[in-house]
C-alpha positions in Angstrom: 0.0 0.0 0.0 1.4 3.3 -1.1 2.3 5.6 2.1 0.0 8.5 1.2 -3.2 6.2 0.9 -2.7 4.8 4.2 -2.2 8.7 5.2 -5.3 9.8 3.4 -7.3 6.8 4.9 -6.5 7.4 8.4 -7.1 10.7 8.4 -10.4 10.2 6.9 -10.9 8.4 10.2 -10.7 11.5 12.4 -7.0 10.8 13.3 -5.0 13.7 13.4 -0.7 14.1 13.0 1.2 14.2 16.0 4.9 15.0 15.5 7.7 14.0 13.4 10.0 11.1 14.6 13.5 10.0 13.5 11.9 7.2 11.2 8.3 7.6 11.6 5.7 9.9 11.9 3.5 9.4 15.0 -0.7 9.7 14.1 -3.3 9.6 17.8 -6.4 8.9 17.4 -8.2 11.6 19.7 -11.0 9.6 20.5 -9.2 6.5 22.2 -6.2 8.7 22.6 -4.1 5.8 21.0 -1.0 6.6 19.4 0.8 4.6 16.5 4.1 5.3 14.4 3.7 5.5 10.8 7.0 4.4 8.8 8.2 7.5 6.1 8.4 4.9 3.2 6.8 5.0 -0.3 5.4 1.3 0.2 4.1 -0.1 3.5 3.4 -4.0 4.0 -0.4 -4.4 3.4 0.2 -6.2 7.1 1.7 -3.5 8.7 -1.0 -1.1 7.0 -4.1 -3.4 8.4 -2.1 -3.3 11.7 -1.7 0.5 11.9 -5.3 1.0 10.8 -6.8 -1.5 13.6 -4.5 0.3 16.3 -6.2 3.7 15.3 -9.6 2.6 14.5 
């Protein structure tokens, strides 16, 4: 899955950009308050994108 569509999707879902990290970018879901690192590269696992999206949901 391409970075920016996992990005676009997750926002879509009310979660909201944190800060910048070394590697990752952190996203928080204001609503559970739950917090998950997003890795800065052009393709993400289609695991590690299902994983990041059930964190946040």
């Amino acid at each position: 899955m391409k970075r920016e569509d996992l990005i676009r999707q997750i926002t879509r879902d009310g979660c909201v950009f944190v800060r910048s990290g070394a590697n990752h970018d952190i996203y928080m879901n204001p609503r559970t308050g739950k917090k998950q690192p997003v890795p800065r590269h052009r393709e993400i696992d289609g695991h590690l994108a299902r994983h990041i999206k059930k964190i946040l949901a």
